[in-house]
C-alpha positions as CSV (number, residue, x, y, z in Angstrom):
1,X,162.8,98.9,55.7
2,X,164.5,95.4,55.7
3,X,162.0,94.4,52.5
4,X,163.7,97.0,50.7
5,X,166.9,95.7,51.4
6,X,166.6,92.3,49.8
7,X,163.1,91.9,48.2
8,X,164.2,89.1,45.9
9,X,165.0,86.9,48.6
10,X,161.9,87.6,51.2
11,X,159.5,87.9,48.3
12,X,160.8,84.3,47.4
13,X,160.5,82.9,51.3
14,X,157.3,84.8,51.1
15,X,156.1,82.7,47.8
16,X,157.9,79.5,49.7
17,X,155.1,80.2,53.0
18,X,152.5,80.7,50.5
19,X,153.0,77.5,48.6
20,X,153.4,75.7,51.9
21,X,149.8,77.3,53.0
22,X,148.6,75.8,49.7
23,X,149.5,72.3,50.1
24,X,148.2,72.5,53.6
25,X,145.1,73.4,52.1
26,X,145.2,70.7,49.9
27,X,146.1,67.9,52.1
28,X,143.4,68.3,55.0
29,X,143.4,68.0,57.5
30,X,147.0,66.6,58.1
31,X,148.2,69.8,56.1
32,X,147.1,71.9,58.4
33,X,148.0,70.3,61.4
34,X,151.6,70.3,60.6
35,X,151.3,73.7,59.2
36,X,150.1,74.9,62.9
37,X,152.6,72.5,64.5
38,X,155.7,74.3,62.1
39,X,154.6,77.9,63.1
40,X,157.4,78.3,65.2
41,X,159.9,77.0,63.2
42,X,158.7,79.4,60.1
43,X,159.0,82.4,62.8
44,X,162.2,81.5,63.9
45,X,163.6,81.1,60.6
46,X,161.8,84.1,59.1
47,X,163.5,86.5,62.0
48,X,166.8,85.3,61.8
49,X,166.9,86.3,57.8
50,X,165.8,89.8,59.2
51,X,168.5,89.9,61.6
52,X,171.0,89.1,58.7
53,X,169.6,91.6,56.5
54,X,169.5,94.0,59.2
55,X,173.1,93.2,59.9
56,X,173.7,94.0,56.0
57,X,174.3,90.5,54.8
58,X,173.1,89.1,52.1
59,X,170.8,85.9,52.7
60,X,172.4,83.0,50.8
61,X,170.2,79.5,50.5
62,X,172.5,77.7,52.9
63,X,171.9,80.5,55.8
64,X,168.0,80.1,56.1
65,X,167.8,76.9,57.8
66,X,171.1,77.2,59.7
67,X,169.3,78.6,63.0
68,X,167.8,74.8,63.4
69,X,171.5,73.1,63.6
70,X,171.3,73.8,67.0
71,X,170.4,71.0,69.0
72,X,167.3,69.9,70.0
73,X,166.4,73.0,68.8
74,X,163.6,72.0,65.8
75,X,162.2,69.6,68.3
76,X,161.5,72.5,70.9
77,X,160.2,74.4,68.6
78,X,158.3,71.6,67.1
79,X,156.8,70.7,70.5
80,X,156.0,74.4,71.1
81,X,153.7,74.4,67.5
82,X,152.5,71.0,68.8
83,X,150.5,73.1,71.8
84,X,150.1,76.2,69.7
85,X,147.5,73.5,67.9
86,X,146.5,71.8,70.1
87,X,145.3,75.1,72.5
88,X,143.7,76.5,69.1
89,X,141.8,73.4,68.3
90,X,140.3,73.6,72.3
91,X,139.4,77.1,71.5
92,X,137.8,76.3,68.6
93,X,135.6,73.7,70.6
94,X,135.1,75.9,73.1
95,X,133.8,78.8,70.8
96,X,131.6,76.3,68.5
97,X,130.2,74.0,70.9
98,X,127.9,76.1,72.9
99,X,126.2,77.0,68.9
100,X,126.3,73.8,68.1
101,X,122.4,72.9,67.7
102,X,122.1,76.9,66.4
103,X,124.4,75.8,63.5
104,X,123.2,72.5,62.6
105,X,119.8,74.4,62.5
106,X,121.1,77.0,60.4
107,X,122.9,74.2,57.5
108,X,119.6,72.4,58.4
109,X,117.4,76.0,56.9
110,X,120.2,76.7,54.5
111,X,119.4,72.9,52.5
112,X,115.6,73.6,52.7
113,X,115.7,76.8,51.1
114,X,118.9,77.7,49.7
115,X,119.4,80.4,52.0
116,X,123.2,81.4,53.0
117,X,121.9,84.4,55.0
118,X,120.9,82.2,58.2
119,X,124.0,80.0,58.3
120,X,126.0,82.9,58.0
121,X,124.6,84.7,61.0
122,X,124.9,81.5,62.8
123,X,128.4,81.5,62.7
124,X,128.6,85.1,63.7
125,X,128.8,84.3,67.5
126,X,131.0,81.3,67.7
127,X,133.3,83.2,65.1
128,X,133.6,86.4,66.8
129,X,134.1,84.4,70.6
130,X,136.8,81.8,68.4
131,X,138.8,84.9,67.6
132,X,139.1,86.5,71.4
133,X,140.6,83.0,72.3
134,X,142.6,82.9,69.5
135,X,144.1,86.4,69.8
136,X,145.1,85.4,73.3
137,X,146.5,82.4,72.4
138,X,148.4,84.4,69.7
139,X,149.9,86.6,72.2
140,X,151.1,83.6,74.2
141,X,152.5,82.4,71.5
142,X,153.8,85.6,69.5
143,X,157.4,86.2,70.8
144,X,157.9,82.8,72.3
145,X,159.7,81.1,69.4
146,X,162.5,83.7,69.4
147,X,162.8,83.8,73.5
148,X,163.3,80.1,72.8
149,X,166.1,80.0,70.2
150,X,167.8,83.3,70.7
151,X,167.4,83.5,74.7
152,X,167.5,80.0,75.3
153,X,164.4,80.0,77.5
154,X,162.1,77.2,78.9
155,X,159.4,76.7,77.0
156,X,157.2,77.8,80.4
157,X,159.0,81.4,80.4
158,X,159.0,81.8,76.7
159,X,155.0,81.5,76.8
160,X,155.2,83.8,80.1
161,X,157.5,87.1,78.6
162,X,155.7,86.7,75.4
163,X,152.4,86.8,76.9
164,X,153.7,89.8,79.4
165,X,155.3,91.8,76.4
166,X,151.9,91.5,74.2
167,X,150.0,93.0,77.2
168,X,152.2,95.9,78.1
169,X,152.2,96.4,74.0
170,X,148.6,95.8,73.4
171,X,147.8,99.2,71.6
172,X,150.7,99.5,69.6
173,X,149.8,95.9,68.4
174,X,146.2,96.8,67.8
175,X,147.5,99.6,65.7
176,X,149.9,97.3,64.0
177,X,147.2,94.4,63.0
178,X,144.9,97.4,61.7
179,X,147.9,98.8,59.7
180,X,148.4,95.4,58.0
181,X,144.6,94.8,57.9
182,X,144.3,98.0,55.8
183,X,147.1,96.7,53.5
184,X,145.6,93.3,52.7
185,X,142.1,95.2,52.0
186,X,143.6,97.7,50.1
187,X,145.0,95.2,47.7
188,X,141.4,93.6,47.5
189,X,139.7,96.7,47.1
190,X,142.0,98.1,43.8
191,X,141.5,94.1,42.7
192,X,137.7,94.9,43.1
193,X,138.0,98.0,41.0
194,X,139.6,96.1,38.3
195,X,136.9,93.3,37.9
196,X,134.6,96.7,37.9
197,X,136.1,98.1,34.8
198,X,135.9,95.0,32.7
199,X,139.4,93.3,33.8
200,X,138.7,89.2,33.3
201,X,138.7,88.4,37.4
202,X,141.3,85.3,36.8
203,X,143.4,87.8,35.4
204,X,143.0,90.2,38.2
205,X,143.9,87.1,40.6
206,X,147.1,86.1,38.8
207,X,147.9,90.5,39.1
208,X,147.1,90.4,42.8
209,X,149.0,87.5,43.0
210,X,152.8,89.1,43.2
211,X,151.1,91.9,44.9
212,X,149.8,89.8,47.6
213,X,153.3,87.9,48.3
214,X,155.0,91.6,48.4
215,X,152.9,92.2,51.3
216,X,153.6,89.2,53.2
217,X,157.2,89.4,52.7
218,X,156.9,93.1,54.4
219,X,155.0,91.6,56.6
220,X,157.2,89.4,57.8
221,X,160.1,91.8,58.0
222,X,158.3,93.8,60.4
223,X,158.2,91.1,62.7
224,X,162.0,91.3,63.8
225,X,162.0,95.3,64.7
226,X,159.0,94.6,66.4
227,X,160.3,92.1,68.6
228,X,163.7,94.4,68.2
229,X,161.5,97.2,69.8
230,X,159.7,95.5,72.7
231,X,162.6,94.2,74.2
232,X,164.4,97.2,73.8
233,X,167.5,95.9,72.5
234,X,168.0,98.2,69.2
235,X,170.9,99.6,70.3
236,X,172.6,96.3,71.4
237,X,172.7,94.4,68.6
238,X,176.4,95.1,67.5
239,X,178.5,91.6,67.2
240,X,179.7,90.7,70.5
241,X,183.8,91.1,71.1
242,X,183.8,88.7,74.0
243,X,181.7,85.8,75.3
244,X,177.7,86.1,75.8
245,X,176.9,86.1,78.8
246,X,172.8,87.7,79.5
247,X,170.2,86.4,76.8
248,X,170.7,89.6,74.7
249,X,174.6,89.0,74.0
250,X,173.3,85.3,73.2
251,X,171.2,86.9,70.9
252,X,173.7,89.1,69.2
253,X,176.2,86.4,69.3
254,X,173.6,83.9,67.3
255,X,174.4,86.5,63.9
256,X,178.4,86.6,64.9
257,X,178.4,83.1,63.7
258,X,177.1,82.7,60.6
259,X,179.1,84.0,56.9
260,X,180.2,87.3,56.2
């Protein structure tokens, strides 16, 4: 397992993502925006620490950002997250604006009598229709920042293979999000049991805390042998003795060049 390799320093990109997410949060709704728009950067930057890790080298502070001195590259990938938002805030209108009057009705109830209940279930529709989109938009959108930097793609054939691979994948994946879902709600449920026994809850947050960045940082790791996996290149990822020629050797010969 690559977190196991170097937890320090994906437990500390980890905490780095999370603080990020935080003063997103904090700074609507510009935070957000940017946060959306930077998407592909963070995956780009997250998978090339896997590969180095993967390759056995250690991740030093001056490798993590090195994958975005290529040029033009952060402003690819910057456009890419540009239309990553832009397609999820249509979705979102899409999904909400057919429930509009049902909602307003629902905030409308909710004021008059202090009932959450009917607001709640007003949301339920629009909610559940928001996350089809956005799961297809994710799957657009899933491999395509690495098909960019690695592969050198157009942004048009990123989108394409990364939809295609998601597709022919879709099971494994749905098995995968359920896996991770599990994790997350594990961590809330043995939180939950703590607040039950007495625990002071703000202490049970600051103990979930480290817990919850553990997870993401594993997370994150299993994004590269996932994409390792469905583009069947695990057994072509040794450094390159001559020049790249086909995407894959490109890829291989993005690790050649950074420290030993």
């Amino acid at each position: 397992m690559l977190f196991a390799k170097q937890p320090l320093a994906v437990f500390m990109w980890a905490m780095g993502i999370m603080l990020f997410v935080s003063l997103a949060a904090l700074t609507a709704p510009i935070g957000p925006l940017l946060f959306i728009a930077l998407m592909p950067v963070i995956t780009v930057l997250t998978l090339s620490a896997c590969k180095h890790i993967a390759a056995g080298r250690t991740m030093l502070p001056s490798m993590w950002f090195k994958p975005l001195r290529q040029p033009g590259m952060f402003r690819r990938l910057f456009v890419m997250g540009m239309i990553y938002g832009a397609l999820s805030l249509i979705a979102g209108l899409l999904a909400f604006m057919p429930f509009a009057r049902e909602i307003a009705e629902a905030m409308r109830l909710m004021q008059a009598t202090q009932e959450v209940m009917p607001f709640l279930e007003a949301l339920g529709p629009p909610l559940a229709l928001f996350g089809l989109l956005y799961v297809a938009i994710a799957a657009v959108f899933w491999h395509a920042p690495v098909l960019v930097a690695w592969h050198h793609l157009k942004l048009g054939q990123a989108l394409f293979f990364s939809a295609i691979a998601c597709w022919r994948n879709k099971w494994p994946f749905l098995v995968y999000g359920l896996t991770w879902f599990g994790v997350f709600m594990a961590i809330d449920v043995a939180a939950g049991l703590l607040v039950w026994i007495g625990l002071p809850a703000g202490v049970t947050e600051v103990l979930k805390m480290p817990f919850n960045m553990a997870a993401c940082g594993a997370l994150y790791c299993s994004f590269y042998p996932a994409y390792v996996t469905v583009f069947d290149i695990e057994q072509r990822l040794e450094v390159p003795t001559g020049p790249a020629t086909t995407p894959v050797e490109n890829d291989r010969s993005e690790i050649d060049d950074q420290p030993r």
